[in-house]
N, C-alpha and C positions, 0 to 999 in steps of 0.2 A: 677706879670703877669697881664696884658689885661686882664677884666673881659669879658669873653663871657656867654651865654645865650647857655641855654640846655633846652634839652625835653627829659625825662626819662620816658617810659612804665611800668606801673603800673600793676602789677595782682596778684591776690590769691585766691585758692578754695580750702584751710586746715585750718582748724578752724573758727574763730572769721571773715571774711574777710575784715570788712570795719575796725575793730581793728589794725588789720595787716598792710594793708595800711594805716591808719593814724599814727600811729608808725612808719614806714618807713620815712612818710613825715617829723616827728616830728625830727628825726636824721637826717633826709636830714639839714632842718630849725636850729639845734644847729651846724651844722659844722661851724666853723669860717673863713670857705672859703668860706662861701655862702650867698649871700647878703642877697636874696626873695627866696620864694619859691610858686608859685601859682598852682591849682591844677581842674584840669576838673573834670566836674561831674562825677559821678563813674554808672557803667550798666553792668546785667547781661549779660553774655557772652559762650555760647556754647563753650566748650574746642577744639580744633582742634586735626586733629592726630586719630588715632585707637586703642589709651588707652581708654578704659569708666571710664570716673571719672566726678567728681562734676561739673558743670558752673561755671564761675571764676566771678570777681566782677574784671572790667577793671578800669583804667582811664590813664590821663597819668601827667605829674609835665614839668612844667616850671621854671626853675633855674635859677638864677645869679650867677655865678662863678667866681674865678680865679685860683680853679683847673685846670689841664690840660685836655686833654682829656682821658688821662693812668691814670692817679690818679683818676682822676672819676669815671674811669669804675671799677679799684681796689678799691673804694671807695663802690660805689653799691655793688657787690661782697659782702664785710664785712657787710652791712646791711643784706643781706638775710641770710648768716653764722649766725649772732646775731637772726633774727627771725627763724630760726629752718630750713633752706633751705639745704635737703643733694642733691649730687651729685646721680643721676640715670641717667632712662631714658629719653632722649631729651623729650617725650611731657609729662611728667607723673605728677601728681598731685603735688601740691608745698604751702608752707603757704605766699610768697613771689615769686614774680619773677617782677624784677629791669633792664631795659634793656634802654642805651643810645642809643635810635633814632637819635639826630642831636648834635653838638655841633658848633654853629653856623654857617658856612656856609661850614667847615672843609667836606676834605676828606681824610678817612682815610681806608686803607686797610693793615693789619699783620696778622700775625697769633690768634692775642689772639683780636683783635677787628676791625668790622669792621663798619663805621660810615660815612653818614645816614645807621639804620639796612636795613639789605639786603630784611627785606619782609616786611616792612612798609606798603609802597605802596600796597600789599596784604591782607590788615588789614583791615578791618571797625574800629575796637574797639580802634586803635592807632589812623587813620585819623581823626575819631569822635572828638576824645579829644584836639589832634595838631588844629583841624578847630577852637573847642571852644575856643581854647588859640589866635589862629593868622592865620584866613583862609586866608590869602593872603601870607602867607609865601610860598617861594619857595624852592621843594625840588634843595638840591644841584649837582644831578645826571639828576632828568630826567628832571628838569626844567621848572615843571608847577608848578601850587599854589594846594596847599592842598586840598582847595576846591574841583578843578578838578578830583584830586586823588580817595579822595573819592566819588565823585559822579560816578568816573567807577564803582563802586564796589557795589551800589544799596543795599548796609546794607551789603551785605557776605562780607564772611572770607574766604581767599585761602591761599596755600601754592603753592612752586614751588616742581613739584615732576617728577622727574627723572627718573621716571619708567612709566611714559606716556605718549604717541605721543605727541611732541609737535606741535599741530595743530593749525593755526592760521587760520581762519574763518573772511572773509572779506564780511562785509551785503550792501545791499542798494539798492536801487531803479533800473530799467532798466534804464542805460541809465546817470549813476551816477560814473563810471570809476572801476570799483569793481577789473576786469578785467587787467588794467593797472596797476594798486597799485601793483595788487597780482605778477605780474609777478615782477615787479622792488623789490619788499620786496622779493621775492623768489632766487632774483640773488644775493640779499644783503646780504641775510642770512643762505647760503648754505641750500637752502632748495626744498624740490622736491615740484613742482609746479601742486597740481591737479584743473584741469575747465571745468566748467560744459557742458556737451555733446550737446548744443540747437544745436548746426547744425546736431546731428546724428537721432534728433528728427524728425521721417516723419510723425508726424500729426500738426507739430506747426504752418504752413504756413497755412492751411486749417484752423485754428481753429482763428487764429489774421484775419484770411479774411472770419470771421461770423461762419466759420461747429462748432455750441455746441454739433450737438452731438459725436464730435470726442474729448471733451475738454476731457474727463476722460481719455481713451488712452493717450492722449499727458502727463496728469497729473502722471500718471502710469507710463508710460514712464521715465519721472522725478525722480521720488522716484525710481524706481528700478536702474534708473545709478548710482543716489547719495549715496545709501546705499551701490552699490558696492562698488565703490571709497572709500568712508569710513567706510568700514566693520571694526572689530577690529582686526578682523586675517588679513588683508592687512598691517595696519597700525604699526609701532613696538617703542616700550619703547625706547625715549631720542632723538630719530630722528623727525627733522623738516618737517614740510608739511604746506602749505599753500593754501587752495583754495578761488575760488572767489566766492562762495556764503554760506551761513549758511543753514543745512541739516532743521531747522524750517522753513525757507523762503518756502516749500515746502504748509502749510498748508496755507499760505497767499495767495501764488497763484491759490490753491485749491480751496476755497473760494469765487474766485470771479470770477472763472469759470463756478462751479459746480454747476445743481440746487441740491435739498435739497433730493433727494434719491440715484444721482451720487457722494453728499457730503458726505453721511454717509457709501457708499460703501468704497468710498475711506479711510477715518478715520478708518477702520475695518484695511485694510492693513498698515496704518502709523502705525499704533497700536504695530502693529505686529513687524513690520522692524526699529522702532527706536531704543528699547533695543540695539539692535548688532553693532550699530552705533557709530563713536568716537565723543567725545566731546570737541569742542575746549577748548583750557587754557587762550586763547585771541580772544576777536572778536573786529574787526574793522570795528565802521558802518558809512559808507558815507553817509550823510545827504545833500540834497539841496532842491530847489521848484520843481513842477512837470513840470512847464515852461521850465526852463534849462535842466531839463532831456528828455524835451521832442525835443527840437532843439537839442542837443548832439543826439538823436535817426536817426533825420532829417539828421544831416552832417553826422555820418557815412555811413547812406543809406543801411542796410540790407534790403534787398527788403522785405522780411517776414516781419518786423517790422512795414514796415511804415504804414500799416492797425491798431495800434495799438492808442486807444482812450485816451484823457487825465483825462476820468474818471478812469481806469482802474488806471492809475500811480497813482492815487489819492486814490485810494482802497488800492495798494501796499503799498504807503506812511504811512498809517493808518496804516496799518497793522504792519507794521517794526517797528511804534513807539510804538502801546500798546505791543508787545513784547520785548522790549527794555526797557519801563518803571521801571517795576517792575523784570528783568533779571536776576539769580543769580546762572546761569550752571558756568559762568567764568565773569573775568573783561571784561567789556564795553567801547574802547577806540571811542567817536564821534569825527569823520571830516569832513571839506566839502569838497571838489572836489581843492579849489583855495589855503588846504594847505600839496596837495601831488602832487602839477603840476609837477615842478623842480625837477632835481636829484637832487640839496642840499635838499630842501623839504624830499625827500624818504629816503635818506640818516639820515636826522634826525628820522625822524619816525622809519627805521630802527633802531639806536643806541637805538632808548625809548624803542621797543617790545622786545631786548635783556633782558631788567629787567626782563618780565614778562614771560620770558621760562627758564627751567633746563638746566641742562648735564644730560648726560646718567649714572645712579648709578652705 
């Protein structure tokens, strides 16, 4: 058989853990089906799930093979049997756990396996080690390079879970298509489509044409439509929702409205009203200059708008990015404007956001 190349997931939190994986890798390395064996650094790892148990010691293996992909994975299997690995519960403590990520460019779905793993992409601790081994590798499903993968994901760890709204949350600039996206991914994706109220807003025209001291109203106004819209009791387990702005973007624009006794008013009520609020599982943030957002503002001509300053986009801009930096409620997917024009464009983006939501449990 054609020697392919694999990436097996590494972990243990029972006993010895760097013992455990090196014994794993050691039997990997004596098979006589397997050429190489190379091996990413190993980091502790917060356990996922709602078991309390130990941090695990991740990494992940790089193979040459001419197993197949069934014999490999029966192959794995028999490594964790040999180091002490019983059958329980899905997330529960383990002295080994062996899991075939890719087996080179192969797609495979059955019953008993399915390959690239289905929550890869949700991983830091797998991307981590896949990047160290071969950051320009491409997954085989959603078709960016690992790198990217992981940089959604800003260090955390997700799972997809089924029992919560699956909310997708599209960020960015005024003036950046946030609007457009949302609705075409919301036809793609049977999903109800909720947008934010600025036209039901009666203080936003007075406040973009100089009245500050109406900006709090208008700010209030904001938070109380958005937190309805996405209160938790509106929102229900396994069902799609998509809107076009992230319920944070709230404090950004607070900010650079408010002065400094209208800001701390307001933060008393964010305070209050974010707990009850859903949190997306996907944000999608559109990124460009404040230039281009600011002529897209010009051509569609909202009268309100056009009082509206290029320092003010430049404040927004800022803001969206230190929040986005270091972000780790949910995956981070960035784009710009020129690769959601096209319905083939949306279309793909669609297919990719499919990874990163449930079914209903």
């Amino acid at each position: 058989m054609t020697q392919q190349t694999a990436y097996i997931g590494l972990g243990s939190n029972v006993g010895n853990l760097k013992d455990n994986i090196e014994t794993a890798l050691t039997i990997l390395t004596e098979h006589p089906e397997t050429a190489s064996v190379n091996a990413s650094s190993l980091y502790s790892t917060t356990a996922l799930g709602a078991v309390d148990q130990p941090d695990f010691l991740n990494g992940v293996a790089q193979i040459q093979t001419t197993l197949s992909a069934d014999d490999l994975f029966s192959f794995l299997q028999d490594i964790e049997r040999q180091l002490g690995r019983e059958k329980g519960q899905q997330w529960g403590p383990r002295p080994i756990d062996l899991d075939l990520l890719l087996y080179g460019d192969a797609v495979i779905e059955t019953e008993e396996l399915v390959v690239p793993h289905s929550q890869m992409h949700l991983r830091s601790f797998v991307l981590k080690g896949v990047c160290e081994l071969a950051p320009k590798l491409i997954h085989p499903r959603l078709g960016c390079s690992m790198r990217t993968l992981y940089k959604r994901l800003n260090g955390g760890n997700y799972f997809n879970d089924g029992n919560r709204p699956q909310l997708i949350s599209i960020a960015g600039n005024i003036g950046v298509g946030k609007t457009t996206l949302a609705a075409g991914l919301a036809e793609r994706l049977g999903a109800t489509f909720i947008t934010e109220k600025y036209d039901e807003n009666p203080y936003l025209a007075d406040v973009y044409s100089g009245r500050d001291d109406l900006a709090l109203d208008s700010e209030l106004f904001f938070l109380s439509s958005s937190a309805s819209q996405l209160r938790k009791d509106k929102l229900f387990g396994g069902k799609r929702y998509i809107n076009d702005y992230v319920f944070e973007k709230a404090h950004i624009y607070a900010s650079g409205w408010l002065n400094e006794e209208d800001l701390a008013n307001y933060e008393k009520h964010f305070a209050s009203i974010c707990e009850g609020v859903n949190s997306p599982v996907l944000v999608i943030y559109l990124a460009d200059s404040v230039a281009q957002c600011m002529e897209r503002i010009h051509q569609r001509n909202r009268p309100y708008e056009q009082e509206i300053e290029l320092s003010f986009l430049e404040h927004l801009a800022a803001g969206y990015e230190r929040l986005y930096t270091d972000y780790k409620v949910c995956p981070v997917m960035r784009l710009r404007p020129d690769e959601c024009f096209s319905a083939e464009q949306v279309d793909r983006i669609a297919d990719e956001v499919e990874f990163y939501l449930a079914d209903s449990e």
